[in-house]
Each structure stands twice: as structure tokens, then as C-alpha cells.
C-alpha positions in Angstrom: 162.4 -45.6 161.6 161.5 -44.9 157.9 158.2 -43.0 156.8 157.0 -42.5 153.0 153.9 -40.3 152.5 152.5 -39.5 149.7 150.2 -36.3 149.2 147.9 -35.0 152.1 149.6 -37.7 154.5 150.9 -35.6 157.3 153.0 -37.4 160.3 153.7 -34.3 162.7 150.6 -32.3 161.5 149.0 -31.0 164.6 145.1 -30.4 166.3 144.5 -27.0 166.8 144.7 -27.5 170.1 148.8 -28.4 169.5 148.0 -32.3 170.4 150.5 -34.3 167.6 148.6 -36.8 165.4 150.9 -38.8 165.7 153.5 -40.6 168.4 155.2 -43.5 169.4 155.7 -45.0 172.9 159.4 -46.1 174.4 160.0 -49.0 176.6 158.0 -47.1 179.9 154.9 -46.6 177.7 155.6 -43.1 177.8 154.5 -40.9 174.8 157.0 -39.3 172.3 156.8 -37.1 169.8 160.2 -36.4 168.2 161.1 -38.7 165.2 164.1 -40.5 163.7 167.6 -38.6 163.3 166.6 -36.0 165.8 167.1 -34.8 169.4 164.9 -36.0 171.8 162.0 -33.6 172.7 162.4 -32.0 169.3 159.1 -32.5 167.5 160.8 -32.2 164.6 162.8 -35.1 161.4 166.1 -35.1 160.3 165.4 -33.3 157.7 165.0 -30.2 160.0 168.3 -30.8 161.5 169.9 -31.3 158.0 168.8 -28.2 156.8 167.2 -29.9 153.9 163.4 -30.5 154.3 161.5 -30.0 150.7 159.5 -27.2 152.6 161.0 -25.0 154.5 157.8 -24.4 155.9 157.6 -27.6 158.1 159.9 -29.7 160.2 159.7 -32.8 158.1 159.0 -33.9 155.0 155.9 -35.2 155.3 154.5 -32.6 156.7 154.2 -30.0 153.1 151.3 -32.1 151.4 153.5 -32.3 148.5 151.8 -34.5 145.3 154.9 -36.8 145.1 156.1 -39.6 147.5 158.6 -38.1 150.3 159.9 -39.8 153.4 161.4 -38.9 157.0 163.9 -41.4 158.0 166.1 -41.6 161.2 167.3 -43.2 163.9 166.5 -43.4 167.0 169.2 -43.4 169.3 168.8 -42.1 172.9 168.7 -45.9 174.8 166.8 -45.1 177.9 163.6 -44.5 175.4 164.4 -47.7 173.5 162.9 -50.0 172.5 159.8 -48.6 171.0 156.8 -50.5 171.8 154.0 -48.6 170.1 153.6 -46.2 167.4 150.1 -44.2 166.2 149.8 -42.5 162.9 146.9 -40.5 162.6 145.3 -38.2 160.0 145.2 -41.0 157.7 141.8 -40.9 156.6 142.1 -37.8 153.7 141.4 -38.9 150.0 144.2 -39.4 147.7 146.8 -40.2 150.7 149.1 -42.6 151.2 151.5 -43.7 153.9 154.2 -46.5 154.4 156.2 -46.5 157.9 158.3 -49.5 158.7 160.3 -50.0 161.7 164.4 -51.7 162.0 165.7 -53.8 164.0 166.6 -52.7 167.4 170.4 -52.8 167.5 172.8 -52.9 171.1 176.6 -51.9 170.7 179.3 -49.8 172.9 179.5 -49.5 176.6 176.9 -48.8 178.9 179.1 -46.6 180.5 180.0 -44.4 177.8 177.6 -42.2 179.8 178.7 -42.5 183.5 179.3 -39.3 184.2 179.7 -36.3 187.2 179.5 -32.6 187.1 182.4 -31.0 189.6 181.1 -27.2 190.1 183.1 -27.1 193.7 187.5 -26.6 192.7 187.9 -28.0 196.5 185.3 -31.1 195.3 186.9 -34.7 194.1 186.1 -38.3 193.9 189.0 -40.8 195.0 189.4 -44.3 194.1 191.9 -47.1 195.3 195.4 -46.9 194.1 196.1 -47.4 190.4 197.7 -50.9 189.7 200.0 -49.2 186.9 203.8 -50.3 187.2 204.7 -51.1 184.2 201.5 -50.0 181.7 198.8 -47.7 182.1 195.9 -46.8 179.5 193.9 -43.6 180.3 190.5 -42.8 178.3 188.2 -40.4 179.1 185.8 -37.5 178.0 185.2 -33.9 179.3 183.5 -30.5 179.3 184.1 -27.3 181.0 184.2 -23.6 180.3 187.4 -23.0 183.2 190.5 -22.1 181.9 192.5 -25.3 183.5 191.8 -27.8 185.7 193.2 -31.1 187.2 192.0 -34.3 185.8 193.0 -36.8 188.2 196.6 -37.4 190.0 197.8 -40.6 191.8 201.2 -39.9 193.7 203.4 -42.2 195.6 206.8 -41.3 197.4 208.3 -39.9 194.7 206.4 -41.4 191.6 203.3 -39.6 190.4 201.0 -39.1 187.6 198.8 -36.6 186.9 196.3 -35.2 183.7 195.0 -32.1 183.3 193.7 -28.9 181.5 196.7 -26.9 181.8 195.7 -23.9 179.6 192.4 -23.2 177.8 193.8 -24.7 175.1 196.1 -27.9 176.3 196.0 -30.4 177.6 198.8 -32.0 179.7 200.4 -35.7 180.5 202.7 -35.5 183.3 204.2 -38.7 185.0 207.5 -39.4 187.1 209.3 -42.8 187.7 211.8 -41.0 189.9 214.0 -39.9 187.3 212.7 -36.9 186.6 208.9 -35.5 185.4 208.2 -36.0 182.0 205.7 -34.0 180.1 203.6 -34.7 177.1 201.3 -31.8 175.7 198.6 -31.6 173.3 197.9 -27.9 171.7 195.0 -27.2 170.4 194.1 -24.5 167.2 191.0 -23.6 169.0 190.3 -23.8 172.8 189.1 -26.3 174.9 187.0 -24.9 177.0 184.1 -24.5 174.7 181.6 -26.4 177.1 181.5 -29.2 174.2 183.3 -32.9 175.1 186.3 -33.5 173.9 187.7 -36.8 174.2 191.2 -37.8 175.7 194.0 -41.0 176.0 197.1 -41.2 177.6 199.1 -44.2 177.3 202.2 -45.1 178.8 204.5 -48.1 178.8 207.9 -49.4 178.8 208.4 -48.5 175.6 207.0 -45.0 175.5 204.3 -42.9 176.2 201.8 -41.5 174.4 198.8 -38.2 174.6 196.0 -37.8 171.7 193.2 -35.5 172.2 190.4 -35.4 169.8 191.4 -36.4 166.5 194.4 -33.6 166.8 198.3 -35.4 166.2 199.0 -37.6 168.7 201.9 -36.5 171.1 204.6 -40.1 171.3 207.6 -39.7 173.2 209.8 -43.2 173.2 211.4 -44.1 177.3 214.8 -43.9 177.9 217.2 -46.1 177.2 218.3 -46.4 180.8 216.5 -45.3 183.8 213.3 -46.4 185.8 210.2 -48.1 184.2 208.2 -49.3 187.4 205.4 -46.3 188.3 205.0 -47.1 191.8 202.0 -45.7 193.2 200.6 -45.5 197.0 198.0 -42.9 197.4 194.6 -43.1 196.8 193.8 -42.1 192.8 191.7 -38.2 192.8 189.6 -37.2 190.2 188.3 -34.5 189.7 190.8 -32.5 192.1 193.3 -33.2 194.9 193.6 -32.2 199.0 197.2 -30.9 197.5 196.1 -28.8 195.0 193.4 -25.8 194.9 193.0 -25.9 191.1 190.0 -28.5 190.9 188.1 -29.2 187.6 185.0 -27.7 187.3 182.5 -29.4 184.4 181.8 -32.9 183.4 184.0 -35.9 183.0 182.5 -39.1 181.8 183.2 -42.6 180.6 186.6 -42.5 182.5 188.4 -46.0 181.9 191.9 -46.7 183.2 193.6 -50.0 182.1 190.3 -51.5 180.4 188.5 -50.9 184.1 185.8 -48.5 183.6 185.1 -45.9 187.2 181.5 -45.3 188.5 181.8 -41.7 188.3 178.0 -41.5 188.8 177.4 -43.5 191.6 180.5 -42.2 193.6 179.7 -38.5 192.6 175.9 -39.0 194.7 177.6 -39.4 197.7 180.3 -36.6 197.5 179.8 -32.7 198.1 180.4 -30.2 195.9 179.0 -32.7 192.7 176.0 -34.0 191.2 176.0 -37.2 189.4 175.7 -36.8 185.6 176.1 -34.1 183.7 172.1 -32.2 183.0 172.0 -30.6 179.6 169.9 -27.8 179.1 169.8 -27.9 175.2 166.1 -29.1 175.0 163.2 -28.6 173.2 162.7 -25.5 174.9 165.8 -23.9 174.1 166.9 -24.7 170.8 168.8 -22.7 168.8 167.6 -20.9 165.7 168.2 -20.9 162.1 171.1 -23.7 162.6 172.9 -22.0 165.9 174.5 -24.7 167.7 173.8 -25.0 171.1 176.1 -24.8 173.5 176.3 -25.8 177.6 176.5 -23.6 180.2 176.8 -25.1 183.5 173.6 -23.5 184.3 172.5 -22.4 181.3 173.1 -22.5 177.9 174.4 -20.8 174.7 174.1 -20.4 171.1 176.6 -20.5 169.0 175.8 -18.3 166.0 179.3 -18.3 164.3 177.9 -20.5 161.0 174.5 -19.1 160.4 173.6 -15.6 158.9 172.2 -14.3 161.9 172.4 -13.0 165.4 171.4 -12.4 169.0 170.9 -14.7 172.0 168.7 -17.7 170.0 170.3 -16.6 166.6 166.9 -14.9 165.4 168.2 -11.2 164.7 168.6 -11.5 161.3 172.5 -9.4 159.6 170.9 -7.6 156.9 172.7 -4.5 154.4 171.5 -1.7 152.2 173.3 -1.7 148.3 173.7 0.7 146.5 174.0 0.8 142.5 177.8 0.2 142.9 178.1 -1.7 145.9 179.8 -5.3 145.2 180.5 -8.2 147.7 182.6 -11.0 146.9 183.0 -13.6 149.3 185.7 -16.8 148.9 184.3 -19.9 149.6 185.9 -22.1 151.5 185.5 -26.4 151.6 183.6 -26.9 155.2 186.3 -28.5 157.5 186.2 -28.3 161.7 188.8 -30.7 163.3 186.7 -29.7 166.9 183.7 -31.8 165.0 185.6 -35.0 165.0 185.4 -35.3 161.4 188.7 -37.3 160.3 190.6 -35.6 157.9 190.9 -38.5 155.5 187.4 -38.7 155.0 187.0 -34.6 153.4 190.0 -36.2 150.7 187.1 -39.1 149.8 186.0 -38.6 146.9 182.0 -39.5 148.6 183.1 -36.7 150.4 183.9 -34.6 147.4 181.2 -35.4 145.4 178.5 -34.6 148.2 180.2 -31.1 148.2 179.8 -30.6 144.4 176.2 -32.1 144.4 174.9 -29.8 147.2 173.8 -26.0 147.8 171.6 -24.8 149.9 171.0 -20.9 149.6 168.6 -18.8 151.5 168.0 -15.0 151.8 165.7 -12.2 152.4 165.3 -9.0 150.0 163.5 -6.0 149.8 163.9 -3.8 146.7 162.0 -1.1 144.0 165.0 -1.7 141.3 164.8 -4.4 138.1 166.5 -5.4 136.4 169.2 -6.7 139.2 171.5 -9.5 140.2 170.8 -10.8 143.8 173.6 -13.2 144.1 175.8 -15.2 141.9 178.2 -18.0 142.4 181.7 -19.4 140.2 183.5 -21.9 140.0 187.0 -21.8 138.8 187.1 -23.1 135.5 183.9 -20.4 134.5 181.1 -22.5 135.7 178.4 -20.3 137.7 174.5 -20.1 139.1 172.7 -16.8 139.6 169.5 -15.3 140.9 168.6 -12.2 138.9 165.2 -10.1 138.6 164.9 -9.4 135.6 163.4 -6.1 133.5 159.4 -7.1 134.6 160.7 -7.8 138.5 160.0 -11.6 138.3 162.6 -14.0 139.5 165.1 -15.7 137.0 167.3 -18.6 138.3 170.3 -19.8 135.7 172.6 -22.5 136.3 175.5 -22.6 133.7 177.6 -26.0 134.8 178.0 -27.3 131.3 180.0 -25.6 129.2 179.3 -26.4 125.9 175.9 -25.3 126.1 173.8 -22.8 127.6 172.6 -21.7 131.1 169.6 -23.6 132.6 167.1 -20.6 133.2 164.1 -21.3 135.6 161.7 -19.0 136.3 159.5 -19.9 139.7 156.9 -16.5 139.1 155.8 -13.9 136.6 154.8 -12.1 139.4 157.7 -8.8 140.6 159.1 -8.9 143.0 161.0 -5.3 142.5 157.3 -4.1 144.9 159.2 -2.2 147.9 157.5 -5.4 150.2 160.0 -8.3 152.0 160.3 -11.5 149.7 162.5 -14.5 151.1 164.1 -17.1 148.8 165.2 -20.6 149.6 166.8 -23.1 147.4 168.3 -26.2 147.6 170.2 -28.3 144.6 170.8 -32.0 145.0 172.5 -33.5 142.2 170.5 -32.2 139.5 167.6 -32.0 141.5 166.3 -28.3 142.5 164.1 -26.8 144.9 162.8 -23.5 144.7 160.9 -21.5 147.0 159.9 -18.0 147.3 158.1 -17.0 150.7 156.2 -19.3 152.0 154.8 -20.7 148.8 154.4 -24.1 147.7 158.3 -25.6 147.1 158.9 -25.6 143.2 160.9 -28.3 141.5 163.2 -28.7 138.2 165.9 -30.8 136.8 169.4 -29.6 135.4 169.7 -30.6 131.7 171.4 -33.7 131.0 175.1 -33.6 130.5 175.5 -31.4 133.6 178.9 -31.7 135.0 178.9 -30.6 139.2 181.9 -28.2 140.2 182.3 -26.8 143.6 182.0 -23.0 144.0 184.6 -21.2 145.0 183.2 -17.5 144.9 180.4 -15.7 145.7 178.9 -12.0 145.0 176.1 -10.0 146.1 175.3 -6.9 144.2 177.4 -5.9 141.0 179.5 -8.2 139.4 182.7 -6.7 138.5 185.4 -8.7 135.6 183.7 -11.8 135.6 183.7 -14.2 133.0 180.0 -15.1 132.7 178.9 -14.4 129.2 174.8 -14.5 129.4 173.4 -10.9 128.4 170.6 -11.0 131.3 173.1 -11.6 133.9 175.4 -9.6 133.0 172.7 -7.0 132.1 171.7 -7.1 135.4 175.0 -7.3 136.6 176.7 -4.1 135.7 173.3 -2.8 137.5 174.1 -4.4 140.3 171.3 -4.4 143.6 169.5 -1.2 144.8 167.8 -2.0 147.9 167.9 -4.9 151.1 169.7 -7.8 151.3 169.3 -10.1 154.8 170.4 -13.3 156.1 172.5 -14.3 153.0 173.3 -17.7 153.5 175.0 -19.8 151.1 175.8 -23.5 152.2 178.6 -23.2 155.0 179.3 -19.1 154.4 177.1 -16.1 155.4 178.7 -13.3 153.0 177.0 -10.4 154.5 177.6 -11.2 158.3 181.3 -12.1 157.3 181.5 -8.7 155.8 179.9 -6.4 158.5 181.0 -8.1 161.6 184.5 -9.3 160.3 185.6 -6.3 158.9 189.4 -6.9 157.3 188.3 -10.3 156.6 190.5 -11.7 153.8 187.9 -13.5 152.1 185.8 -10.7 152.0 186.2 -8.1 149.3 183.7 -4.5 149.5 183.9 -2.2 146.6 181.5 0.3 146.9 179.2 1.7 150.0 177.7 -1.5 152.3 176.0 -0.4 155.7 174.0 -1.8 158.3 170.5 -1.7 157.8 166.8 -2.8 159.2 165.2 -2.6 156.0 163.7 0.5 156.4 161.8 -1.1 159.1 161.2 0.2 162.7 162.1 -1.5 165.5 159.0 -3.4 166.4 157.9 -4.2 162.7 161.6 -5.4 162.4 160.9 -7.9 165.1 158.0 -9.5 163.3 159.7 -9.4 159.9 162.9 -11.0 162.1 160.1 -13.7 163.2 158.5 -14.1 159.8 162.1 -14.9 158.6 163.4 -17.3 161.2 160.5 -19.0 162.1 159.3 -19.8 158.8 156.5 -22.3 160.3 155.1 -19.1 162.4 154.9 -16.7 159.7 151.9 -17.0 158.1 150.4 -17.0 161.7 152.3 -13.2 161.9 151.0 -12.0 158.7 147.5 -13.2 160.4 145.6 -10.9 162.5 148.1 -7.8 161.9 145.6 -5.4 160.6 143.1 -6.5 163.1 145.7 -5.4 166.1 146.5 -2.0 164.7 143.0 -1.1 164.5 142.4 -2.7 168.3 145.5 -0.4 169.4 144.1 2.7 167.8 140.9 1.5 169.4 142.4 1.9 172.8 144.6 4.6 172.2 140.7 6.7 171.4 139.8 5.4 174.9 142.4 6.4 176.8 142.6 9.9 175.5 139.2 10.3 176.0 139.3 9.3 179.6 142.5 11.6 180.4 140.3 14.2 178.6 137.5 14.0 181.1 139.6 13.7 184.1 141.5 16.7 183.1 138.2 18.4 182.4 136.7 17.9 185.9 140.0 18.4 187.9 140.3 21.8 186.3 136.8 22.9 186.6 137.0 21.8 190.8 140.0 23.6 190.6 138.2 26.6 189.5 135.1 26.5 192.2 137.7 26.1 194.9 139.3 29.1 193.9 136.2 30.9 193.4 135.5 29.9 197.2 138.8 31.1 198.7 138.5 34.7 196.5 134.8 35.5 197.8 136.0 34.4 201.7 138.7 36.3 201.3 137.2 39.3 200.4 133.8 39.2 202.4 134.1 41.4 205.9 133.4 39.0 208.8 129.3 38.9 209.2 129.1 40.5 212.9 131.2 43.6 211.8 129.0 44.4 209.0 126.1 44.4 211.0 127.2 46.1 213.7 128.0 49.4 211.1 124.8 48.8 209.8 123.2 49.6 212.5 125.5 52.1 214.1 126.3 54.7 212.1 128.8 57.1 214.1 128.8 60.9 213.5 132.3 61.8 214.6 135.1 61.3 212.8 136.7 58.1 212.8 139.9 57.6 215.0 142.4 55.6 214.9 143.8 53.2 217.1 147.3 53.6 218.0 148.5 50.2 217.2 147.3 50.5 213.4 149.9 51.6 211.0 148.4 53.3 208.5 151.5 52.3 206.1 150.7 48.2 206.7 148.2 46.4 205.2 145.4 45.8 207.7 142.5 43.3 207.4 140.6 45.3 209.6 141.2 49.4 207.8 140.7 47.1 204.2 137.1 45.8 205.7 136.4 49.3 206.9 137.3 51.0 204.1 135.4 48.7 201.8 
């Protein structure tokens, strides 16, 4: 699906009421809202997912009402909503806009039961089969998922002969068969573990010849058959998966697409009518619990994670942004490193491409959040090795400079977004994205700014990176280094520079080699209390929502101290009036207490007697007496 807009055309703009403008309808009539390149039931483009929209701001491209002609394109790739049988583009009817859509060819490849799948969350649970048919080859393929520490696979044993497959540690995987000469083993390490609830695919093949175990794209394991011995597997049992009645160490997560000898297994449809399983394998990374600020998400069986590792933040969604006070001679230099995961499936061959390469050179996407008082200063700045380098600097009014020195026989591009300082004490937030000679600038949530790189521009990869004071460099401009040997007084949060994140390397990674400290660097909010930290945390993340949180702030502090005046006024009150029947109770019991009992005063009123008073023998004169008191009062 490709969209071009042009001005005030916006696809995913939504009613105040949150209804989209716009959708298209899958196969069932049903109504969609997420577009081409993403996740389903993410109302978001691929240029959200990509990290590269041309406004931060929105989701998609077309979304920023930018004067210049921008498009979202994707595919759409989830078969169970295909094909698409409608779509509606609304909000079409603004001057000045334009809008082109068009819609490919709906294209059918790969197995149907690449998905035919069943979660195991019972060790005791497993699905047989009949017997594998495997004398003299076998072919295994297969993909799984789980967060256990090991785990059997399947097994199919006969009187001696076996084979089995499984998750032997957290980190291997294991190929065991017999063909009554003895077990042999094949076993596949990994450099990270296995058990990260992601899939991860495996293929065991054996043969006359030899056998074979690859896991992922990681070296295959090949071990050649003996010369002499057996080379018929002879099987009888019944093939498990998932577990065994001999064995108490059952897989627990999700196997799918399991094929054995070009014969794929109805994992699905076997798993409905076996306890201890469900058929499929239910995600829970939806539209209602993605992931933050690039945070991948990761499966619980249950639940899910997110994986913060590669962003510059924190916390359960990866929205508690890692932020550090400088001082005049703190200094940060961070090595940066080419972006290579072999758990991503990426083959190696393709990072030596020179595609590969060049996409690397032409590409950086920078983002962080600063709060300072101090100008001139130097923010961040990056190098290459052969004295190439781009820097953001404030310079002596506060405004923000942005110089990109890649040619070396002339002299740095300087590109100044606003005259306006930004050295105010108040939060600003940067994002900028090079492509090619192409780049983006934005400060807050301002309209996205655009320039070009002089001509003659040659690209080179970055290899270091520095926050604060720059110390021995080779950069020869008199504003950066001016600003430079100043270095940065203030905040610095959620540094994020393509693949790396300096600052969270450097205070949760302490001893990191590629990070170098000179200088005093601590942990800091900001100077911001706990719950104005969460809504500068939201302004920053959730760049969509923050002109929403700036809304209606004053307006809620004033309501609080509204309610805070009524409150106290009613405790007041009700203080007031217990305190006061406190008092007239009191009053009560003193006056009772001290007034003679009515008949007794009347009867010495009118009685006088005229001899002396005696008293009764049972009166002490030494205790306190209620009636001696009332007579003697």
C-alpha cells in the first residue's frame, strides 16, 4: 500500500471523538486501522516503526501537514486480514491538499503452515504422532519459544535406536541419535541464550553420509558417519513432541511449523484435543501493550515484556527516561560501535555489503532532552576517524547551532533552527535525523525543519561520541571548540544516538569499556520532583501526548488548591464544633458533680438543728466522703 499527501492531507488524523478518518476493510469486511509496514492493531506507518517519521510528532508521515509531498508506504502482511477489499480516505476536502494512494498486487508465497503451532505450559503434556519413517535419512525443521531453561523437543525410540532434540541448556541446543553403536551428539552453543521468549529456528539433518545441526543463522554443527558401523535408524515407538511418558523434563512454550522429512505435523489441531496445551501460540504484544520509545517487546507466557536494552530509557514500557547532571568538567565519550545482532537473523554477509555500508554512513538519527542556564556549551558531538565530525552547540546568545564538517577541504555546514535561547532553565527536546544529505531538525514539538549538506559532502561513519567537554580533539572550528573547553552545565536525558544511548551505557553499565567519564556525572531528575517528573517523562516519550500535558496544567493546580481551601475549611468546622460539645459536656459533669443531691438540701433548709453535729461511726473523718463534702459545703 503506498500513500503520497501533500500539505493538509492527513490519513490517520483523528475526530475528537478518537474515530480514524480513515480505514480499510480485510477480506471479512471487518474495519482496520493500522497501515502498511506495521503490526496489526497499531494505528500507526512504518515510518513509526522505523524511527524515522518527518515529525516526530505523529505516527506517519502524512499525518504533520507538512507543505511538500510525503508518503507512508508498507505492506501488509498478516494473511488472515488479506485481501483488502475496501479502503476510505477521509478529510480530503481542505484547500490546497492533495492525496495519491494506490494499492499492489496481492501476492501468495511460503507454507500455510509456517504458523501451525501449540503452546506446551504442562512439563508432563505432549503430542504423539505415528512412528517416524527415518532409516536411512531424516530432515528435521522446526521453530520455537520458551523462557525454561531446557526442554525436550521430541524423541522417537525403538529397541535400542533412538533420536531425540532438545533444549539442553539455556543456551544449546542438542542433536542426539543412536543406530546402536553408540549415541552420538551434535550441539549448537549459542553467544546469547535461548530462552529469550523470541523464536528461534532449528534443522537437524542426518544421513548416511553424516549428520548435521544449525540453529539460527549461528555455524552449522556437521559431523561426517563412520566408516564402518550401523546406518539404518530403526524406529518403533510412537514419535512425542513436546515431552515423553519416560522423561519429566517436558518443553514448556511454543513450537511451530514442525516438518520432518518434507511432511509438515498438525501441531494445532492435535494440541485441541490434548491436556495440558492450547493450540497456537497467543501473543500479547498488541496495540495495547506496546513498547515505548523503540523497547522491543517481548513474550511472556502470560504476559509480556519490554526489552529496553537499545533505547535510552527505562522502566516496565521503557518510558522512565536515564537522564545526568554535568558539570563544567564533566566529559562522556562513548565508542560507537557498527549495529550487528546475530539473534535478529541478519546474515553476516549482508553488514560486509557495501548497501549495507552505505545505509550506515548515510544515516543518524539523534534525539535528547536538556535543561540548562549556561551558553555558550557543546551538547553533543560526534567523529569520525579520519577528523570528520557533527555537533550541536548553544552558542554565546543560547540559540541552537548545528555544524556538520564531512568535507574536509572546506568548512563546517552550520544550521541554525532558532534565534530564540534555549540556555532559559525550562526542558527543550531535540530530534534530528540525516539521510544522505538530507536533514531534519526539530526542537520540541515544533514544526520539523529541513536543510541540505553542501555539495561535495563525503559520508563517513562515526566512530565516537561526547557529551559535555570535549577533551584533545581534532576539530578546529572556534565556536565548537569555544564551547567545547566549556563543556555543559546543566541536564542531559534520553541521549540517544542511532544504535547507542551514551548516558544509560554510562550510569547503568558502569566499567563499560566503551564508555570513558572524566569528571563528576550523577543521576539526576532534572531538578524535577517526582510527580512533575512523570509528566516531563510523558512529554518526552509520548511526543504525540505532549502538547495535550502542557494543556490544562495551570488550570489543575489552581482546581487542587481549590479543593485543598475546602477541605481545610471543613476539618476547621468539624474541629470547631467537636471541641465546643466537648466543652458543654464537661461543663455538665463539673456542675453535677458538685451540686448536693436536691432532697438533702431541702431537708437542711428547713431543719436547722441546734446541737452539735455528730458523727456517724462509720465516717472516717480522714477519707473523702460525698456526704461530709455536701455537708460541709
Amino acid at each position: 500500500m503506498s500513500f503520497q499527501c501533500l500539505t493538509k492531507k492527513r490519513k490517520e488524523r483523528e475526530k475528537e471523538n478518537g474515530t480514524p478518518l480513515s480505514w480499510w476493510l480485510d477480506r471479512d469486511g471487518v474495519k482496520r486501522t493500522y497501515w502498511g509496514g506495521i503490526l496489526p492493531g497499531v494505528q500507526q506507518c512504518a515510518c513509526s516503526l522505523e524511527g524515522n517519521c518527518r515529525d516526530m510528532n505523529y505516527f506517519c508521515n502524512c499525518d504533520a501537514d507538512q507543505d511538500a509531498w510525503v508518503n507512508d508506504t508498507g505492506l501488509l502482511s498478516y494473511k488472515d486480514h488479506l485481501p483488502l477489499s475496501e479502503i476510505a480516505i477521509g478529510d480530503t476536502n481542505r484547500t490546497g491538499s492533495q492525496a495519491l494512494f494506490q494499492i499492489g498486487p496481492l501476492r501468495c508465497y511460503g507454507d500455510r503452515f509456517f504458523w501451525n503451532s501449540a503452546s506446551f505450559f504442562v512439563e508432563s503434556s505432549y503430542l504423539h504422532f505415528p512412528t517416524l519413517q527415518a532409516e536411512l535419512s531424516m530432515d528435521i525443521s522446526f521453530f520455537f519459544k520458551t523462557s525454561a531453561s531446557s526442554g525436550l523437543f521430541l524423541e522417537n525410540v525403538g529397541v535400542r535406536d533412538f533420536v531425540r532434540l532438545e533444549l539442553s541448556s539455556p543456551s544449546a541446543v542438542t542433536f542426539t541419535f543412536d543406530l546402536g553403536d553408540g549415541p552420538v551428539v551434535l550441539t549448537v552453543r549459542s553467544p546469547v541464550p535461548l530462552n529469550d521468549r523470541q523464536w528461534h529456528h532449528v534443522r537437524a539433518e542426518r544421513n548416511v553420509k553424516e549428520a548435521s545441526l544449525q540453529v539460527d543463522l549461528l555455524p552449522l554443527q556437521l559431523l561426517e558417519a563412520a566408516p564402518e558401523g550401523q546406518y539404518r535408524l530403526q524406529l518403533n515407538s510412537q514419535l512425542f513432541v513436546g515431552g515423553a511418558p519416560t522423561t519429566q523434563r517436558g518443553f514448556l512454550g511454543c513450537l511451530r511449523a514442525l516438518s520432518i522429512n518434507g511432511m509438515t505435523f498438525d501441531l494445532n489441531e492435535r494440541a485441541k484435543m490434548t491436556p495440558g496445551m492450547n493450540s497456537g501460540c497467543p501473543g500479547h504484544c498488541s496495540s495495547d501493550s506496546i513498547c515505548h520509545n523503540g523497547g522491543r517487546c517481548v513474550e511472556n507466557r502470560n504476559s509480556y515484556v519490554c526489552d529496553c536494552t537499545q533505547t535510552a530509557f527505562d522502566g516496565p514500557k521503557c518510558t522512565t527516561a536515564i537522564s545526568a547532571s554535568f558539570e563544567r568538567g564533566t566529559s562522556l565519550t562513548y565508542a560507537l560501535q557498527e549495529p550487528f545482532s546475530v539473534m535478529r537473523n541478519q546474515d553476516a554477509r549482508q553488514l560486509q555489503s557495501s548497501t549495507y555500508s552505505e545505509a550506515v554512513r548515510s544515516r543518524e538519527n539523534v534525539a535528547f532532552g536538556f535543561m540548562t542556564r549556561h551558553a555558550p556549551a557543546l551538547l553533543l558531538t560526534a567523529q569520525s576517524s579520519d577528523q570528520r565530525y557533527m555537533a550541536i552547540t548553544l552558542t554565546q546568545n543560547g540559540s541552537l547551532q548545528i555544524l556538520y564538517r564531512l568535507n574536509q577541504e572546506k568548512g563546517p555546514d552550520m544550521f541554525s533552527p532558532t534565534s530564540a535561547s534555549l540556555a532559559d532553565g525550562q526542558f527543550h527536546r531535540i530530534r534530528m535525523n540525516r539521510e544522505g544529505k538530507e536533514l531534519y531538525v526539530q526542537i520540541d514539538n515544533t514544526m520539523m525543519q529541513q536543510y541540505s549538506l553542501s555539495p561535495g559532502t563525503v559520508l563517513a561513519p562515526m566512530r565516537t561520541l561526547t557529551l559535555g567537554r570535549i577533551r584533545g580533539s581534532d576539530i578546529a572550528d572556534e565556536e565548537v571548540v569555544r564551547a567545547g573547553s566549556r563543556g555543559f552545565v546543566g541536564c542531559l536525558t534520553s541521549v540517544k544516538f542511532n544504535e547507542a544511548a551514551p548516558l544509560k551505557a554510562a550510569l547503568q553499565n558502569k566499567g563499560s569499556s566503551l564508555v570513558t567519564i572524566h569528571g563528576q556525572l550523577e543521576e539526576s531528575s532534572c531538578g524535577i520532583t517526582s510527580s512533575t517528573n512523570t509528566q516531563t517523562t510523558t512529554q518526552t516519550l509520548s511526543v504525540g501526548d505532549s502538547s495535550k500535558s502542557d494543556r490544562g496544567k495551570a488550570p489543575l493546580k489552581k482546581a487542587a488548591q481549590n479543593d485543598s481551601a475546602l477541605i481545610g475549611g471543613v476539618v476547621a468546622a468539624v474541629v470547631f464544633i467537636t471541641l465546643c460539645a466537648l466543652a458543654v459536656i464537661i461543663r455538665f459533669l463539673y456542675r453535677h458533680r458538685q451540686t448536693p443531691p436536691p432532697q438533702v438540701i431541702t431537708a437542711k433548709s428547713q431543719r436547722r438543728s441546734l446541737e452539735p453535729p455528730t458523727y456517724r461511726p462509720d465516717l472516717d473523718p480522714h477519707k473523702a466522703s460525698r456526704v461530709s463534702k455536701e455537708y460541709f459545703i
